[in-house]
C-alpha positions as CSV (number, residue, x, y, z in Angstrom):
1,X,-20.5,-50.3,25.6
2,X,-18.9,-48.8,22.4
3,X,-20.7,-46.0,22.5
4,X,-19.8,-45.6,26.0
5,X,-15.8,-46.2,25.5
6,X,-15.9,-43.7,22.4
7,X,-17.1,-41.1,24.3
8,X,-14.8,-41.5,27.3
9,X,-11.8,-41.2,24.5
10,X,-13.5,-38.3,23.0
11,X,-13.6,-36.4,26.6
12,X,-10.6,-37.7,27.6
13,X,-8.6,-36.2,24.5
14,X,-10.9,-32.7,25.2
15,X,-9.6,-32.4,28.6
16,X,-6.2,-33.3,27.9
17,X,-6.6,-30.6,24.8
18,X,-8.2,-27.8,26.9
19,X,-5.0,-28.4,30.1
20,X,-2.8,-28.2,26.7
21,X,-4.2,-24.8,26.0
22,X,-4.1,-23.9,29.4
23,X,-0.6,-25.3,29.6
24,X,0.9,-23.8,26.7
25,X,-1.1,-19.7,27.6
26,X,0.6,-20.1,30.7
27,X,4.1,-20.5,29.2
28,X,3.3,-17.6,26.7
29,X,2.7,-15.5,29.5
30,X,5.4,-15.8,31.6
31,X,8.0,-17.9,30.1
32,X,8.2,-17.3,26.3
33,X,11.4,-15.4,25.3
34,X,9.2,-12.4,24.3
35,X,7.3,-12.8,28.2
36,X,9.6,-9.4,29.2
37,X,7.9,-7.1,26.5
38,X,5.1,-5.5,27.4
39,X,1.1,-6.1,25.9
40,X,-2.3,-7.1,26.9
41,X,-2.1,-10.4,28.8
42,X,-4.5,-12.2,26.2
43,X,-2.8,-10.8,23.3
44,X,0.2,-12.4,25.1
45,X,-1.1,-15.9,25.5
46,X,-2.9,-16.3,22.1
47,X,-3.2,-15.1,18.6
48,X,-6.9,-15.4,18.8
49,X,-7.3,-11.6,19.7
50,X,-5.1,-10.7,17.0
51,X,-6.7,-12.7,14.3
52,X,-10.4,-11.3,15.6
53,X,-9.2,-7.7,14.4
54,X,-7.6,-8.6,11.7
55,X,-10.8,-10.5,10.6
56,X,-12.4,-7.6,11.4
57,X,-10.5,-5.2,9.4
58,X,-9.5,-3.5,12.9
59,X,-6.5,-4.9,13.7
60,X,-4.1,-1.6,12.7
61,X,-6.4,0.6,14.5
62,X,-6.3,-1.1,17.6
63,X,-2.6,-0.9,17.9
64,X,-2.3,2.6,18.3
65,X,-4.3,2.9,22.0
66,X,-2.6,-0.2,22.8
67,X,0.8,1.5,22.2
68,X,-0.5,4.6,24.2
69,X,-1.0,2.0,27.2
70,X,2.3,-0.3,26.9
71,X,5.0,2.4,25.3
72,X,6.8,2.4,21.7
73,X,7.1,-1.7,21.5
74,X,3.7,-4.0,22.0
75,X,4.0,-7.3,22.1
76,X,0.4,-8.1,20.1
77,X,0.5,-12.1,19.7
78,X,2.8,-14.7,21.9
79,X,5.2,-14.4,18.7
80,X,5.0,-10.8,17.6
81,X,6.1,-7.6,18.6
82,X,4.7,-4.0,17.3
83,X,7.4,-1.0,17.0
84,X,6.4,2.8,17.1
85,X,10.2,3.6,17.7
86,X,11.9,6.3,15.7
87,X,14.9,3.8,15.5
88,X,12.7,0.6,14.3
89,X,12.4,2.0,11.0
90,X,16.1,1.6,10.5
91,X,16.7,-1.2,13.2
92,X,14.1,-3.3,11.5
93,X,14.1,-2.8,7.7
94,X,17.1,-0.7,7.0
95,X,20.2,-1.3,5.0
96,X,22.9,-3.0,7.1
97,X,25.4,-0.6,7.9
98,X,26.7,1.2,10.7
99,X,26.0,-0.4,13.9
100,X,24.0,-3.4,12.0
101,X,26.7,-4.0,10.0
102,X,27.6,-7.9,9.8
103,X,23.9,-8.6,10.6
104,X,21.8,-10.4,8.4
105,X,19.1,-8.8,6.8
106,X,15.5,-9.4,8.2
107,X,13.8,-11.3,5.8
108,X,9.9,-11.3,5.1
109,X,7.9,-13.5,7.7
110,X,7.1,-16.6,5.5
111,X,4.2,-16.9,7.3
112,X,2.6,-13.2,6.0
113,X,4.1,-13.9,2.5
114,X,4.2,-17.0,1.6
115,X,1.1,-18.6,0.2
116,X,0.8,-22.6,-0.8
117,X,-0.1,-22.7,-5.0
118,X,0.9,-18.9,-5.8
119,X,3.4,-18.0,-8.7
120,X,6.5,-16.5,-7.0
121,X,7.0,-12.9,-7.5
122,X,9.5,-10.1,-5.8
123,X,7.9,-9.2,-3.0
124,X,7.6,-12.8,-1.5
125,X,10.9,-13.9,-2.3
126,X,13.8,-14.3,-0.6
127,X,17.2,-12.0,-0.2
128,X,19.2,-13.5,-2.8
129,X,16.6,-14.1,-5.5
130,X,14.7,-10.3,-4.4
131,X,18.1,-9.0,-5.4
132,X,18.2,-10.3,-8.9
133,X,14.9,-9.7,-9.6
134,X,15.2,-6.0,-8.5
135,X,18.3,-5.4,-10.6
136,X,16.7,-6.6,-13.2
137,X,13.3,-4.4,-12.6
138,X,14.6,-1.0,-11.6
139,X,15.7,0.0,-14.9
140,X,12.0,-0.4,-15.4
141,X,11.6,2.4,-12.9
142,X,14.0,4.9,-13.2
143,X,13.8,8.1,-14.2
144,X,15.1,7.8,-17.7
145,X,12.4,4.8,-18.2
146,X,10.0,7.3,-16.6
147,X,10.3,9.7,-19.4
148,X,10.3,7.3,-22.2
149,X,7.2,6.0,-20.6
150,X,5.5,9.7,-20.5
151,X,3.8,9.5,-23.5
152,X,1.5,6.0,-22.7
153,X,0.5,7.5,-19.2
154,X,-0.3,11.0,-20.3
155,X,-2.1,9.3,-23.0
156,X,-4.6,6.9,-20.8
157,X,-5.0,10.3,-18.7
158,X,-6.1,12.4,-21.4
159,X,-8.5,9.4,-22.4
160,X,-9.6,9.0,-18.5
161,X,-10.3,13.6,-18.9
162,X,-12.9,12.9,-22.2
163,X,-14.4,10.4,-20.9
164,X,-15.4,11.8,-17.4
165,X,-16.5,15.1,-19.5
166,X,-18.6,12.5,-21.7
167,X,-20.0,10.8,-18.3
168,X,-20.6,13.4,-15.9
169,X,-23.2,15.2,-17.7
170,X,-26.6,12.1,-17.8
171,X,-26.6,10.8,-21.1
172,X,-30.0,9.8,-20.6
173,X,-30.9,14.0,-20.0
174,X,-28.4,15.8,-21.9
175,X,-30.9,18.4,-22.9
176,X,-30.8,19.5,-19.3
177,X,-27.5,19.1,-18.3
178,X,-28.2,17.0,-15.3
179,X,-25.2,15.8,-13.6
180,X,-24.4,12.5,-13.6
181,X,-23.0,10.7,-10.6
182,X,-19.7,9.4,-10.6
183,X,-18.1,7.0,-9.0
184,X,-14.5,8.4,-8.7
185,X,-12.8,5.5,-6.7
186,X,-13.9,2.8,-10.2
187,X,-12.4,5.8,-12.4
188,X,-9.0,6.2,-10.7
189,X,-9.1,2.5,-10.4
190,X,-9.7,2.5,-13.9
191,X,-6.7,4.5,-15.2
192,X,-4.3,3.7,-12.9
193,X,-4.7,-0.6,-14.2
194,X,-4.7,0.7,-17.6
195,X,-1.6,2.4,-17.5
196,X,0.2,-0.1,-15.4
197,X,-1.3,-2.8,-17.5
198,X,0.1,-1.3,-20.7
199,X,3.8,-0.8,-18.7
200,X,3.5,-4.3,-17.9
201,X,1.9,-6.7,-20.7
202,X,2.3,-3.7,-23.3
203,X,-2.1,-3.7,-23.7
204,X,-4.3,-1.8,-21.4
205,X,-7.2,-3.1,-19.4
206,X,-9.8,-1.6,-21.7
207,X,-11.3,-0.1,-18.5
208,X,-11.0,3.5,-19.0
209,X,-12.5,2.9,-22.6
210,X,-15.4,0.6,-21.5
211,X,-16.1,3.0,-18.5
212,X,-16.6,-0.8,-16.7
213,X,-14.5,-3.5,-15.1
214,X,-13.0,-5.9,-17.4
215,X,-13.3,-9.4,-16.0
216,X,-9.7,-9.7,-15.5
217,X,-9.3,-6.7,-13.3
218,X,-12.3,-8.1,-11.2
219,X,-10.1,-11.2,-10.6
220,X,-7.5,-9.3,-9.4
221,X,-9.6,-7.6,-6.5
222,X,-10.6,-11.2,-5.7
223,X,-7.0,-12.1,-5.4
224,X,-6.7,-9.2,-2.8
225,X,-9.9,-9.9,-0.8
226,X,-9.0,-13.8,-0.6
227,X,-5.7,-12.9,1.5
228,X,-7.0,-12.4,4.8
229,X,-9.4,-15.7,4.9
230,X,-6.0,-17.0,3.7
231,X,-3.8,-15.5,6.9
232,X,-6.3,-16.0,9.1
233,X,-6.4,-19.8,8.6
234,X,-2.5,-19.4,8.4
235,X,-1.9,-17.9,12.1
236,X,-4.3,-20.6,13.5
237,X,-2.6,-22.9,12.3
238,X,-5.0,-24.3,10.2
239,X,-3.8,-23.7,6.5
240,X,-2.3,-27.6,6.4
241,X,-5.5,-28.9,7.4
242,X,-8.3,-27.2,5.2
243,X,-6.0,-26.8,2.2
244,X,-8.4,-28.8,0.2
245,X,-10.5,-25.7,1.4
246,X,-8.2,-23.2,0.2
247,X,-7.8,-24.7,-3.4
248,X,-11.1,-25.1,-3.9
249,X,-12.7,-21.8,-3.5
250,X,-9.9,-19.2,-2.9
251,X,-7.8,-20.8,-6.3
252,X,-10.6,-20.3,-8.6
253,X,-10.2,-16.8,-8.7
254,X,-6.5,-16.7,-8.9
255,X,-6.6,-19.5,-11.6
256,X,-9.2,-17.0,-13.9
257,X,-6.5,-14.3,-13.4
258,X,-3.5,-16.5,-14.1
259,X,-5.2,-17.6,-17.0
260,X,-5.3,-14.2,-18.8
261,X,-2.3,-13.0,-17.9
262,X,-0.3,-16.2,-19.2
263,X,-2.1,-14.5,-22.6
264,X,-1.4,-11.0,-22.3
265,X,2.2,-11.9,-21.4
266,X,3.0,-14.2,-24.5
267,X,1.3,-11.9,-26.5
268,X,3.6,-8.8,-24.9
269,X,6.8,-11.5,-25.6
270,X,5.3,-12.4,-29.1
271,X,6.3,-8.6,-30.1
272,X,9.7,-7.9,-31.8
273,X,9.9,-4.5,-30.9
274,X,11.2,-3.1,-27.9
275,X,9.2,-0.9,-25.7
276,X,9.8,1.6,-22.3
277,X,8.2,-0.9,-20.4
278,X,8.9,-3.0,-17.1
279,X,8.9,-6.5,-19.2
280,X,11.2,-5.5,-21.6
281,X,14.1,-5.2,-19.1
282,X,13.4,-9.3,-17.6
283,X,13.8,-10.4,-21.3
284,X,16.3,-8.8,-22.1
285,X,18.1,-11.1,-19.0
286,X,15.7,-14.2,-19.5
287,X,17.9,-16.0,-21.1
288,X,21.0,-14.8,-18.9
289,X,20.0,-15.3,-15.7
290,X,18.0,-18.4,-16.4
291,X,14.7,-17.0,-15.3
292,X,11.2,-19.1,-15.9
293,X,8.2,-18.4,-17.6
294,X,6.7,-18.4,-13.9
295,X,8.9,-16.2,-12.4
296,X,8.0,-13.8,-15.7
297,X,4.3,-14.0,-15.1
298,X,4.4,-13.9,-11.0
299,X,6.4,-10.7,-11.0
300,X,3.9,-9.4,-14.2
301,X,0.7,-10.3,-11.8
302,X,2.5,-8.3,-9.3
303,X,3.2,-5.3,-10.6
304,X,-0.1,-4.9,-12.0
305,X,-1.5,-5.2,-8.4
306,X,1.1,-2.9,-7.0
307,X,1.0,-0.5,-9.4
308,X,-2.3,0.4,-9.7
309,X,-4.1,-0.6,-6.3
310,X,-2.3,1.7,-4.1
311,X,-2.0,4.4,-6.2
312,X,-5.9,4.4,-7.0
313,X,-6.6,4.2,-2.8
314,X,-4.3,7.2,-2.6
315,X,-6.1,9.3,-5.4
316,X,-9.5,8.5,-4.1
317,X,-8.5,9.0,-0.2
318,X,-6.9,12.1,-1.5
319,X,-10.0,13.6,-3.6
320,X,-11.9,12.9,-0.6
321,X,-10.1,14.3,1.9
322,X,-9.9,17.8,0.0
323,X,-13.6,18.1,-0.7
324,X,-13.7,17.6,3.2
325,X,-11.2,20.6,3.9
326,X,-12.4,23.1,1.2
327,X,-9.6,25.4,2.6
328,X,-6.7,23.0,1.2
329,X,-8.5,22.6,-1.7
330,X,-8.9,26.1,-2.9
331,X,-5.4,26.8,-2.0
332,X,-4.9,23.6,-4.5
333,X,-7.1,24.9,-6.9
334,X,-5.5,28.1,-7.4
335,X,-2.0,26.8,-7.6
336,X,-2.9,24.7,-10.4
337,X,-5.2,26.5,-12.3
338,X,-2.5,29.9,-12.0
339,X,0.0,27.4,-13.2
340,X,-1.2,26.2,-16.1
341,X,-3.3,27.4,-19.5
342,X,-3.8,24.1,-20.8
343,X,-3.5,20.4,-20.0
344,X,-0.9,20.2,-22.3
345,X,1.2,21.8,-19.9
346,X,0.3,19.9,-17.1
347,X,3.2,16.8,-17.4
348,X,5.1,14.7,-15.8
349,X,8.4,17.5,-15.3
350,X,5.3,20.7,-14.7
351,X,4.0,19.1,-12.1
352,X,6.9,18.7,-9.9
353,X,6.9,22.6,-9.6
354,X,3.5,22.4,-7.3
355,X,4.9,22.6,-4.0
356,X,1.6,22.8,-2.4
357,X,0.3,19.9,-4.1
358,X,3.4,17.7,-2.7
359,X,2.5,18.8,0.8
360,X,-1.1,17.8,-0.1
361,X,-0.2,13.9,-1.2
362,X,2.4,13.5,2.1
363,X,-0.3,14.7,4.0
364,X,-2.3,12.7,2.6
365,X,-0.3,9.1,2.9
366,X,0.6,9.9,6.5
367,X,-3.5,10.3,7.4
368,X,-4.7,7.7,5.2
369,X,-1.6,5.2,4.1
370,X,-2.0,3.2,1.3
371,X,-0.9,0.4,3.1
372,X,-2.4,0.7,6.3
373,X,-0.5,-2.9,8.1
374,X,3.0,-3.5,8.9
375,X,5.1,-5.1,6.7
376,X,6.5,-8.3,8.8
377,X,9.4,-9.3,9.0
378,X,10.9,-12.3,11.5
379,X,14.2,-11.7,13.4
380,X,16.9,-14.5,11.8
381,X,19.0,-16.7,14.2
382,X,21.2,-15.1,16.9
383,X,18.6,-12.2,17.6
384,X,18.5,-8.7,16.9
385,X,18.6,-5.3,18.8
386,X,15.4,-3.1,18.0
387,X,15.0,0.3,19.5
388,X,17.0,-0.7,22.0
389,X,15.8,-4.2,22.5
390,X,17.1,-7.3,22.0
391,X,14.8,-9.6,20.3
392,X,15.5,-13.3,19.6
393,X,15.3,-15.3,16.7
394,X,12.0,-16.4,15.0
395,X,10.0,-13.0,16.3
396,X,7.8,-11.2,13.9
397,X,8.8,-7.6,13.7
398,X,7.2,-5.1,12.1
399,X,6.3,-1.0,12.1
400,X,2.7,-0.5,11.8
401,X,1.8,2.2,9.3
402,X,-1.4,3.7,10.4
403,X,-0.3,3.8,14.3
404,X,3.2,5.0,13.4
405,X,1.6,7.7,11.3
406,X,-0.7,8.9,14.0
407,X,1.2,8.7,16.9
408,X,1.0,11.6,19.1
409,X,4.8,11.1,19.9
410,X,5.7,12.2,16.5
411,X,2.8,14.5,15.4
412,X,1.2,17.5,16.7
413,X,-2.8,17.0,16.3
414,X,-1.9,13.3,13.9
415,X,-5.8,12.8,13.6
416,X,-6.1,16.4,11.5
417,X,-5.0,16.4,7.8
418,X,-2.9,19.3,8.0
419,X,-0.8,19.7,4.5
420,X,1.3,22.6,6.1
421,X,2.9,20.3,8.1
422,X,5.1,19.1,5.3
423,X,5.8,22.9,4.3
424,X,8.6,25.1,4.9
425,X,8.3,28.5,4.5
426,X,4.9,28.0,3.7
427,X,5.6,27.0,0.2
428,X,8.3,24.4,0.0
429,X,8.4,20.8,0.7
430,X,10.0,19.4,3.6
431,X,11.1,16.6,2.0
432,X,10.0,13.2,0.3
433,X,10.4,14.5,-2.9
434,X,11.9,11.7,-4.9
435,X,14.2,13.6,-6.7
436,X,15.4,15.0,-3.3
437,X,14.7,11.6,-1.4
438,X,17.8,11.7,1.5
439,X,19.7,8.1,1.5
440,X,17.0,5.6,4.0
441,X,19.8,4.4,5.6
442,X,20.5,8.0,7.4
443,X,19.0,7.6,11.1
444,X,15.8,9.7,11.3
445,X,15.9,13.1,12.0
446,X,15.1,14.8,15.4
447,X,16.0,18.1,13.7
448,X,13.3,21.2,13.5
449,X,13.5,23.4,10.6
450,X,13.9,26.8,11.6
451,X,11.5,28.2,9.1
452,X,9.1,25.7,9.2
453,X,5.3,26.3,10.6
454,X,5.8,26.9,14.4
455,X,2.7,24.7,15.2
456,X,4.1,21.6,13.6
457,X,7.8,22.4,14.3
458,X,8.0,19.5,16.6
459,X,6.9,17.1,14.1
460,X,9.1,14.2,12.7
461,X,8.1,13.9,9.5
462,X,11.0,10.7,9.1
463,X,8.4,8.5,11.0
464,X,6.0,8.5,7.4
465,X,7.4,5.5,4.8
466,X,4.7,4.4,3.2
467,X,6.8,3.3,0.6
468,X,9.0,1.5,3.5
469,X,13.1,2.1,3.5
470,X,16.0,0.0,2.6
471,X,16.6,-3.2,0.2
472,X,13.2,-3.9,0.1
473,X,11.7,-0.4,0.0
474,X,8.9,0.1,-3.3
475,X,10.5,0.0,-6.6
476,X,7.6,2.0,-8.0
477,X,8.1,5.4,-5.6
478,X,9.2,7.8,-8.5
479,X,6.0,6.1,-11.0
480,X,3.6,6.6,-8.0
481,X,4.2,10.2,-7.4
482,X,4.7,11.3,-11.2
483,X,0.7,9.6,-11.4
484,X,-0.6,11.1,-8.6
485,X,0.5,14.5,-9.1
486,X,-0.7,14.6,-12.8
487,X,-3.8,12.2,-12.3
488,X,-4.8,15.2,-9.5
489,X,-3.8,18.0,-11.3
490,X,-5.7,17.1,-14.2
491,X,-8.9,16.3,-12.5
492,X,-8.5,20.0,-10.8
493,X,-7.6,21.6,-13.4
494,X,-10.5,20.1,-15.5
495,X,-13.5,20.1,-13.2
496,X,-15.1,21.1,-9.9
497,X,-15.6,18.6,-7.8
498,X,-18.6,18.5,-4.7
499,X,-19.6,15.3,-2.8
500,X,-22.9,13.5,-3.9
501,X,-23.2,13.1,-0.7
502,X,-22.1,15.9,1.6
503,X,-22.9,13.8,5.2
504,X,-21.0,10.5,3.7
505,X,-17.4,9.7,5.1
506,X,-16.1,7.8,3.3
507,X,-12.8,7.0,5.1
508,X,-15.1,4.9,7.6
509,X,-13.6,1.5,6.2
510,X,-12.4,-1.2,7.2
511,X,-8.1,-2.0,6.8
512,X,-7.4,-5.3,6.2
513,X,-4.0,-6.1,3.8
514,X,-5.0,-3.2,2.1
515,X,-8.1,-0.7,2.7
516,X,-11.7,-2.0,1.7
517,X,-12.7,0.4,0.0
518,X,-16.1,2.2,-0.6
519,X,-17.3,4.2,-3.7
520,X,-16.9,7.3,-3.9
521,X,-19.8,9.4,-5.4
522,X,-19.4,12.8,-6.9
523,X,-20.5,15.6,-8.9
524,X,-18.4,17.1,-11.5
525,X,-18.7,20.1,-13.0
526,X,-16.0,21.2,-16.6
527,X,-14.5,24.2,-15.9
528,X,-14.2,27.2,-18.5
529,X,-11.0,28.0,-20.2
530,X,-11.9,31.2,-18.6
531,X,-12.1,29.7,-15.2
532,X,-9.4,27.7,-15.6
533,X,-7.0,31.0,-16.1
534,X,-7.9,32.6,-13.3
């Protein structure tokens, strides 16, 4: 009879759940303040479809047919709305002025930031504590900073040139000269935490040295491949519930990294001198703006993942995509190589005078952003117009990079890499040089250069922020180009480069937070002085 009486509760509560389901669908559908925007009627009454792709790594792809279907704003889940509007850029993440003037800023969606247990750090936190913290950190990244700091990343980059001239030949062969294969996306990866390491904790990784991971970095990937488990559990609703789950097995990797970099940090703020790096302009307000040892180390953790995954992703994606389209490349090569006569006069100031190259790396960030999701943010009380819609407090907003960069609307042929897009003149850069950079708060521009190439005259080249626009916009723009251009023209200048595998595509990955990425296996070949001077 027990038995019998626990079972009826137990179906009971199911069919009171399931009508609850049913129930609450139903309201998402048609009477949820976001039921007037349009999107697939499932996506509408549940996040389950969203948090399928985004399981799946798919989730950014899928957006761009859907906004084909349903127009420049998608609603994708009952409480989240997808822009491909020229305006959202501004309307959503832009500085408040103009005709958003007196409205609050858009903060970051808590539920997309914010994780339970983790050390805070700039890019989670809130307006008034983001501002402090980026005063504090952008004399870290200006341009005088930049300079100072010239000498430690040309350094690492002459270190990361021996050693792939040491490793691409087999060491277990050298009599014959047989190539080694290399796998370039663990190299870039490899210089690009080295340097940022020494900007931030004033010690390298020992990567570039070791040609291997160094535990520590490996903790750091871990950190990024926990997230989505994390945010999937989050928009389910479930994070609360299987938190004993989360500390368990997704903390253990984040406590190893934590660990070290509590060490490498007191050791960098054990050292009396000062230095040109990003730390030395927090302590130097420590003690002024009351600022924690936590708050030290979060930001620290940060910037080492900031500064050196995307700009890796980029300079593999990049390398890639020119041995695929040997017709940029050459064009590449001989810019360079006609440049220069030694790698001693390939720095940080040289290497802005590559027009070309420029083109190349836009090109590249708007077919493969670094980023490849939407940074969310969640529409505060009172409700906001976007695009020309109103949208009511508590949405998720956001701009999509990867369907915003491909969308036919704004690109002629957006699924070709096509450097000469960004040219004008067939030489100089449109724009997003940083030392040209036009204020993000200017709306974007519908305006066709006269002399620009007729086939992509129409594009709007204002639609691709991979480095996002406004208060929040990435601190580290100026350090990210200055790396990739002389990271690439190094390698080009240095070596010939061929595929190990000619058939492989290596952009065939999946996008989660950030892109998962494969190795990439190549060849390389030094180059003559003679060749080189060509």
């Amino acid at each position: 009879m027990l038995l019998l009486n626990c079972l009826n509760v137990i179906g009971v509560a199911a069919v009171i759940g399931l009508l609850f389901c049913a129930f609450r669908m139903v309201y998402n559908i048609f009477f949820h303040p976001l039921a007037k925007f349009p999107g697939p009627p499932l996506w509408k009454a549940t996040c389950l479809p969203y948090v399928y792709y985004m399981a799946k790594g798919k989730l950014t792809f899928r957006l761009l047919p859907l906004h084909a279907k349903y127009g420049s704003v998608v609603r994708i889940a009952p409480d989240e709305l997808s822009f491909t509007a020229a305006e959202a850029w501004t309307d959503i993440y832009g500085h408040r002025v103009g005709m958003n003037a007196g409205v609050d800023e858009l903060p970051k969606s808590e539920r997309f930031y914010r994780t339970k247990g983790t050390l805070p750090n700039i890019i989670g936190e809130n307006r008034e504590n983001h501002a402090l913290l980026r005063r504090v950190l952008s004399h870290g990244f200006s341009e005088r900073s930049l300079r100072e700091q010239e000498p430690i990343i040309v350094g690492y980059v002459d270190q990361l040139v021996r050693q792939l001239r040491k490793y691409c030949v087999d060491g277990d062969r050298p009599d014959e000269k047989r190539r080694g294969r290399m796998d370039l996306k663990s190299w870039y990866n490899w210089v690009t935490v080295d340097i940022i390491s020494d900007l931030t904790f004033g010690e390298g990784s020992g990567c570039l040295e070791r040609a291997a991971y160094d535990p520590w970095v490996v903790a750091i990937n871990g950190t990024i491949e926990d997230f989505i488990p994390l945010l999937v559990l989050r928009y389910l609703g479930l994070e609360d519930p299987f938190n004993w789950l989360v500390r368990r097995f997704f903390n253990k990797k984040r406590k190893n990294h934590t660990q070290q970099s509590t060490e490498k940090l007191r050791r960098r703020m054990d050292l009396e001198t000062q230095r040109p790096d990003f730390i030395d302009c927090i302590l130097q307000k420590k003690d002024a703006w009351n600022l924690q040892f936590e708050q030290l180390l979060g930001n620290a953790s940060t910037l080492l993942v900031a500064g050196s995954e995307t700009t890796a992703t980029l300079l593999t994606a990049m390398t890639f995509i020119l041995l695929k389209h040997p017709e940029a490349l050459n064009k590449l090569t001989q810019e360079i190589r006609s440049s220069f006569t030694s790698d001693n006069e390939i720095t940080l100031a040289s290497v802005t005078n590559l027009p070309y190259m420029l083109a190349c790396l836009n090109e590249a960030m708007r077919y493969y952003p670094p980023v490849p999701i939407g940074p969310l943010r969640t529409v505060p009380k009172g409700g906001v117009n976007i695009a020309g819609h109103f949208v009511p407090e508590g949405t998720d907003v956001a701009v999509w990079h990867w369907p915003m960069f491909h969308d036919p609307k704004h690109f002629e042929r957006p699924m070709e890499y096509r450097p000469e897009r960004f040219l004008r003149d067939g030489s100089a850069p449109m724009f997003h040089d940083p030392r040209q950079f036009k204020r993000d708060t200017e709306p974007p521009s519908e305006r066709v250069s006269k002399d620009r190439s007729p086939e992509f005259a129409g594009d709007n080249l204002k639609m691709v922020q991979p480095f996002n626009i406004g208060p929040r916009n990435c601190l580290g723009r100026n350090l990210a180009y200055a790396e990739m251009r002389l990271i690439l023209a190094r390698m080009i200048f240095n070596f010939d480069i061929e595929l190990a595998d000619p058939d492989f595509n290596w952009l065939d990955q999946k996008a989660y937070f950030l892109w998962s990425k494969l190795p990439l296996d190549a060849y390389l070949t030094p180059v003559t002085k003679n060749e080189q001077q060509r």
